[in-house]
N, C-alpha and C positions, 0 to 999 in steps of 0.2 A: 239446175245445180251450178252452181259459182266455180269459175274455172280454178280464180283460188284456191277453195278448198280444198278441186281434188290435188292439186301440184300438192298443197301441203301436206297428203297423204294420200298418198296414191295408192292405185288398187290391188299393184303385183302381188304375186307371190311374195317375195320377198320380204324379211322383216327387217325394214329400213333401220336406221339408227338414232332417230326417235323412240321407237319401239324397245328397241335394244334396253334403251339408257332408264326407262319407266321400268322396263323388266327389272333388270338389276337391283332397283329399288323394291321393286316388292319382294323378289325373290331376298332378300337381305333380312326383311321384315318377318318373310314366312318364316325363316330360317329361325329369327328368335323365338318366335311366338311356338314351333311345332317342336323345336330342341326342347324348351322348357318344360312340355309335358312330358318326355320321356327323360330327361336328364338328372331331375330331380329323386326319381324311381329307386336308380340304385342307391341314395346316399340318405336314406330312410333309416337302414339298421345303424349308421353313423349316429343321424341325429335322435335318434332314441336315445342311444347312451349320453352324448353330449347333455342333454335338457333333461336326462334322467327321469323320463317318461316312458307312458304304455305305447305296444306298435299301434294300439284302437286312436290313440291322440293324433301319435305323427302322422296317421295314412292323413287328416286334414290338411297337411302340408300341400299332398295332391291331390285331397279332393275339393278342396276350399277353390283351388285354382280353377278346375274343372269344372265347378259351378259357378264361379265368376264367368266364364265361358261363356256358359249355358244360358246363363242369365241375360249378358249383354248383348249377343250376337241376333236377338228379335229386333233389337232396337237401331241397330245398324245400316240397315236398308232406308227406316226411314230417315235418320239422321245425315246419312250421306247425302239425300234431296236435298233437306233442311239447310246444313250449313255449308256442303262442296265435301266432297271425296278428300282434296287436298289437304283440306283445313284438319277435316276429320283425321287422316290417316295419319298425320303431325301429331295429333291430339292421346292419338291411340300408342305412337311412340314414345311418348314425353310419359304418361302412364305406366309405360311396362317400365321406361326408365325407374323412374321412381319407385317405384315398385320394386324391379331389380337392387337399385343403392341397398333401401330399407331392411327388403329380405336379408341382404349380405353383412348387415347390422345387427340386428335382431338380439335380443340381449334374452329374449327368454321363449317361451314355444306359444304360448299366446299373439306376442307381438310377429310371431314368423309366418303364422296362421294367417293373420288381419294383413301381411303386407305382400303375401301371395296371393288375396283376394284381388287388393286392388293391381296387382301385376295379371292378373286374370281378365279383368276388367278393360287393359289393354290390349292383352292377347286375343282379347275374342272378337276385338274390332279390325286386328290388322287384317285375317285374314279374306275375309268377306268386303273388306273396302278395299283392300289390295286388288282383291279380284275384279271390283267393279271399273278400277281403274284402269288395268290392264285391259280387260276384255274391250273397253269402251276406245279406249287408243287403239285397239290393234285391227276392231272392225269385225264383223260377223267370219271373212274372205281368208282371214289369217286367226282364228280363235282357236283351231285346235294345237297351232304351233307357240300359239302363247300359252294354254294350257298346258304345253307338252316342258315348256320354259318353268311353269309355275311347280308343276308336278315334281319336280328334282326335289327343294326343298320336303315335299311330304312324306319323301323315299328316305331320305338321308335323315332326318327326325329318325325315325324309330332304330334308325339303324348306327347312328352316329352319337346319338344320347348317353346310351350305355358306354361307347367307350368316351366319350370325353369326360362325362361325369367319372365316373372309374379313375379316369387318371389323376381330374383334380382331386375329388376325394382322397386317394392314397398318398399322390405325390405333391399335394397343396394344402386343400384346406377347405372342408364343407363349402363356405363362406364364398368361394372362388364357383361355385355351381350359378354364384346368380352373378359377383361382380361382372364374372366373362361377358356379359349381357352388354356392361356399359358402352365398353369401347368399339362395339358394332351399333347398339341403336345411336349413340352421337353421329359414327356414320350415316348410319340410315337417315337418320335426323335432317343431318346436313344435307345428303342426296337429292331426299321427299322436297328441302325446300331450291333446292337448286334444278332440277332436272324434272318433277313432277307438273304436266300441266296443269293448267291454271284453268279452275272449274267456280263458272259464279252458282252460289245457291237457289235452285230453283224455286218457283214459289209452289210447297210441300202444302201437302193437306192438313188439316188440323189434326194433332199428335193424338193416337189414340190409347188416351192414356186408361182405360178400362181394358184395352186389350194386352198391354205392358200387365197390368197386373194378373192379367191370364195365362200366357203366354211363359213368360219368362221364368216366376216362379213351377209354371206347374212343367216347363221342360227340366228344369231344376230338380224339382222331386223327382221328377222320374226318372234321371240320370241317378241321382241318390239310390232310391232304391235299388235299382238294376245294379248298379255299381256294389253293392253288401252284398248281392248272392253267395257271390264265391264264400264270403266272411262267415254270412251266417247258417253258411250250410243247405241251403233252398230257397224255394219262395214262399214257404210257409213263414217263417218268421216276420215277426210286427216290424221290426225295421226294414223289411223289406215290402210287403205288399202295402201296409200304411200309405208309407211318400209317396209309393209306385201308384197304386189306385187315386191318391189325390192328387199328384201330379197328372194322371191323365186324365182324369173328371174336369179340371182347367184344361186342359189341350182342348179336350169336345166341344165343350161350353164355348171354347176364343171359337173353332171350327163352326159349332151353329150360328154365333154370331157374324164372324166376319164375312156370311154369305148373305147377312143382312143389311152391312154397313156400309158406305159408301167407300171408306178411308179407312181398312184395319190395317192393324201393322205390318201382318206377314197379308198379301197381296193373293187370295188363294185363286182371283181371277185366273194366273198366270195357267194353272191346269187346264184351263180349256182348251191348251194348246197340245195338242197328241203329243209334237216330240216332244217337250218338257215333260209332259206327265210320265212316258213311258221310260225317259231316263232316269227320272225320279224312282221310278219304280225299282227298275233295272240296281240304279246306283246304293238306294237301301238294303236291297237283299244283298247287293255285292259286299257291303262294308260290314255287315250281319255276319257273313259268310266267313270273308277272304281276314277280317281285323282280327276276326277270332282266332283263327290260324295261325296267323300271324306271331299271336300271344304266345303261343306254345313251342314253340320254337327254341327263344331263349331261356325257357326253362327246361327245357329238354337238357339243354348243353347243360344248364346247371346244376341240375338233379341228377341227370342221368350219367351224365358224363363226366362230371365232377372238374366242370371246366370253373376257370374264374370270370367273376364281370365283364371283362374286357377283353378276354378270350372268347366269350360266347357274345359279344359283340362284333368283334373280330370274323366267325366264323358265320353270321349274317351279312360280311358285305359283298357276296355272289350276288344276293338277290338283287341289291343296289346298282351291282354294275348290269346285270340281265335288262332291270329296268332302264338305268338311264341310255344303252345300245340303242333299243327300241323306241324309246318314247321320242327323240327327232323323228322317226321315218314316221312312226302312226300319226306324228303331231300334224304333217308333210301331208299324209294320206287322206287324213281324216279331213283335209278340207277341199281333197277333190273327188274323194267317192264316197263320202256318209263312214258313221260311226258303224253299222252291222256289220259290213264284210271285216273291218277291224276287230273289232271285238268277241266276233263268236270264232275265229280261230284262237285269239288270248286265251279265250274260256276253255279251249283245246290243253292249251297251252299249261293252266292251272288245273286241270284236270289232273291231268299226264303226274305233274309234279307231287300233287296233295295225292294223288294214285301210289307214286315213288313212297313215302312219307306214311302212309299206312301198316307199310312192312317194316318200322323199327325196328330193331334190338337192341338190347347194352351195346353191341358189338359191332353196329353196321359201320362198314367201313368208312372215313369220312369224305374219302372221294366220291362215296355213295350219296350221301348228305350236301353235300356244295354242289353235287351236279343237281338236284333237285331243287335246291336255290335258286340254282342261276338261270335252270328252265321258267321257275316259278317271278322271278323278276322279269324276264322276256313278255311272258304271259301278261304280270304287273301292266308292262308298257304298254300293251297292246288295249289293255280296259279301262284302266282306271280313268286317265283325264280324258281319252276320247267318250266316255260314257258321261262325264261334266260337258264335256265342247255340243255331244249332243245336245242337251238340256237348255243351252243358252244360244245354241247359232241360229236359232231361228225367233229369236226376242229383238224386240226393240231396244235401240240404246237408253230410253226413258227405261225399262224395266230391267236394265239388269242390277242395279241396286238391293230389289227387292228381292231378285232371282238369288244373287248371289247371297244374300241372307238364308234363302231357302234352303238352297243348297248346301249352307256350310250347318245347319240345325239336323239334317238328316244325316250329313256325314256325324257330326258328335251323338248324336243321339244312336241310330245304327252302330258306331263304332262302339258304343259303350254297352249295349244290348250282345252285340258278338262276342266280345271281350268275357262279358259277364257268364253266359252261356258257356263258351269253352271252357273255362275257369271250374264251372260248379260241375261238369264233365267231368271233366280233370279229376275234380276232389271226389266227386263221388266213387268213379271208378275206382283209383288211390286208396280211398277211405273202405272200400267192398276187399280190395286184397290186403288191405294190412288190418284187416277186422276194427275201425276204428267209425266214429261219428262220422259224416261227411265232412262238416266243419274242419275235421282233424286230420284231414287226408293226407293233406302235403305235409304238415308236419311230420307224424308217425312217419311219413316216404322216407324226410328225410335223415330221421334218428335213426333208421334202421339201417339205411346208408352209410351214415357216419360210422356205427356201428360195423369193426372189422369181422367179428365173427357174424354177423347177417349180410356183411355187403354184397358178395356174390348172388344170395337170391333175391334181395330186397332190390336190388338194380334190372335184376329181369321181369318183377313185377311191377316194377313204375313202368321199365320200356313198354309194357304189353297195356299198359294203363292208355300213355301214348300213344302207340298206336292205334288202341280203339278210339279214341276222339279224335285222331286225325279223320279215321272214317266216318263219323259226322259231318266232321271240318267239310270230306269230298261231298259228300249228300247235298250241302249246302250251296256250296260254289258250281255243284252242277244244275242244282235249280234257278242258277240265277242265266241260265241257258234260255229259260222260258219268255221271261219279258226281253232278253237282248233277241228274240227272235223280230220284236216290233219297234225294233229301233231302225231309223233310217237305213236303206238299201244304197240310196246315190245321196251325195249331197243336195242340201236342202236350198233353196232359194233364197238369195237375199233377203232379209228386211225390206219392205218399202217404205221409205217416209210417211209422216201425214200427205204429202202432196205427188206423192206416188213414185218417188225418186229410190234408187238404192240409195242406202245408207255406207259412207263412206267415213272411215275413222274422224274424231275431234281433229283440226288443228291444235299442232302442238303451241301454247302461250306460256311464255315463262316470267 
């Protein structure tokens, strides 16, 4: 190994400031890309009246984008080989720009549809090329503190969405949900081409374009589907098991083939690797579990408590700051004793708090509720990105392109599966005390709410609705106890090169 190299990154602890300044850049990018799927959320009942359309048209505003997502992010592992990370990551910015301008333009609800796809289309690249970027500069030796870096932006999305959107909506202007977009990606823009190493395109295997056509749409449908449960009241309904069944019929199909192919898109070699597979594992059930959860939250405050947008945004930023405490110290840990001994206290940790969150009522005190947050964000820190750092610290710098492709298809796919679950919970339970269809669950909740002569008991039977799906919610997050039990004990061993070298971060080139 070239004395060079290592001077130009060396092996400390430490995250030099090279590292730093790539970080900054991704983290800016995640920032767009993970804002935008929640930001959009609240300024849905806006744009119904605006465009003078059904809420069944507008929800395309977020699900159009979400399948852009879904869509692009198979294709992103191999594209980053193809043409360089850098190039790519620029490419995936200039996108969501465009994307952003158009949407903020939009003149009727078709044109706002079509220009959140192609913003989708950029969104679903930054994050899995950001990551490949990051990881690959920072080196196997420091990946759990650039996960623990990268992690902030995926905390602050769900929890920062609600309220900024909320205040441009009321105190701006719909319109202002996507401009906000511009004057951060020009930054980023500019950053990506200023401070982003300089990565030459490797020579990529022939593009596997029968596996793109498997792949991508049938993650697509089956995000689709899963995504309507809540809508349609179960999974009996045709729009739901339809996409859902042929969306998975394509996953199988890419699955039998790409253990035949030399060159498929998504890399499924990569599992033969225990710790990959086993965080894999771990990290599904967790986003299954912990996203669902999650969901229910802000509508608790808003149903139940008759909070507004940005109030019940507001009273999620415990969780935010619980996490961001922790995730330095796990990010610090996790790359000198292994992801298990971190992670299955977390799992303590969200236990405890989704255990709190069981016992709702109309009435619980809300010191009650921010302390179970801010447990539940502690907890956050301690799982989430060290069960990614697992997954990757023990890959090749050649593989983590494709890794991080993987990994970012099971976070959307999982996260949309949890969501969807908790949701049709929700409505069902809902829809069994207010005697209504499940479809009509939350509705009837909340006319009867509004409703001054029901309110007092229509609020204690949503709370008790809540409640019961929190205790799902715990059922869930504590099974995912079972695969974090075989997840690394001590840190894992370097990467060896082909020539049997550690592998030590790129040189930074500018």
């Amino acid at each position: 190994m070239s004395t060079e190299s290592t001077a130009a990154a060396p092996k400390g602890d430490a995250l030099d400031a090279g590292v730093l300044k790539v970080a900054s850049v991704v983290v800016l990018g995640a920032i767009m890309a993970i804002l935008d799927t929640t930001v959009v959320n609240v300024a849905l009942q806006k744009l119904t009246l605006e465009f003078s359309t059904s809420f069944d048209v507008i929800q395309w505003v977020a699900t159009g984008y979400l399948l852009a997502l879904a869509t692009v992010i198979p294709i992103t592992g191999w594209a980053s080989d193809r043409f360089g990370t850098k190039r790519l990551y620029m490419v995936a910015i200039v996108l969501f720009l465009a994307g952003s301008m158009l949407a903020g333009s939009a003149w009727n609800i078709e044109t706002l549809i079509l220009f959140r796809v192609l913003q989708g289309f950029g969104g679903g690249m930054l994050m899995p090329c950001g990551m490949t970027i990051l990881t690959r500069t920072a080196g196997p030796q420091r990946l759990g503190r650039v996960m623990a870096v990268l992690g902030v932006p995926m905390l602050l999305g769900p929890i920062g969405g609600p309220i900024l959107g909320g205040w441009l909506v009321d105190a701006v202007s719909w319109r202002w949900i996507f401009f906000i977009n511009v004057p951060i990606g020009v930054i980023t823009l500019l950053l990506a081409w200023r401070l982003l190493p300089k990565d030459e395109p490797e020579a990529a295997s022939r593009f596997d374009f029968v596996g793109m056509l498997m792949v991508s749409p049938g993650l697509a449908a089956l995000i689709f589907g899963v995504s309507k449960i809540p809508s349609a009241g179960g999974v009996g309904a045709v729009e739901v098991w339809l996409p859902a069944l042929g969306g998975l019929a394509l996953l199988v199909a890419f699955v039998v083939r790409a253990l035949r192919v030399s060159n498929p898109l998504v890399d499924l070699r990569l599992f033969k690797n225990r710790s990959f597979t086993v965080a894999m594992v771990t990290m599904s059930l967790f986003f299954v579990a912990f996203l669902g959860g999650m969901m229910l939250l802000p509508t608790y405050f808003l149903l139940v408590r008759g909070e507004t947008t940005l109030n019940a945004g507001l009273l999620l930023a415990p969780q935010g700051f619980g996490a961001m405490i922790m995730m330095p110290i796990t990010g610090r840990l996790v790359d000198k004793i292994g992801a298990r001994r971190i992670v299955l206290p977390g799992m303590v940790l969200l236990v405890g708090s989704m255990a709190m969150l069981t016992q709702v009522t109309a009435t619980t005190p809300y010191w009650v509720l921010l302390s179970a947050l801010f447990v539940m964000g502690l907890g956050m820190g301690c799982t989430m990105m060290p069960i990614t750092t697992s997954a990757l610290q023990t890959l090749q710098p050649k593989d983590m392109a494709r890794a991080s492709t993987a990994t970012n298809i099971v976070q959307q796919t999982a996260g949309a599966i949890g969501s969807a679950v908790m949701a049709t919970i929700l409505a069902a339970l809902l829809a069994g005390k207010f005697g209504v269809p499940t479809a009509q669950g939350q509705l009837a909740a909340t006319a009867a709410i509004l409703n001054p002569e029901s309110h007092a008991a229509a609020t204690g039977l949503a709370a008790d609705a809540f409640s019961t799906t929190f205790v799902w919610s715990l059922v869930l997050v504590a099974l995912c106890v079972i695969p974090a039990l075989f997840l690394p004990k001590s840190r894992p061993a370097v990467p060896a090169s082909a020539d049997g070298d550690e592998v030590t971060p790129p040189m930074m080139v500018h």
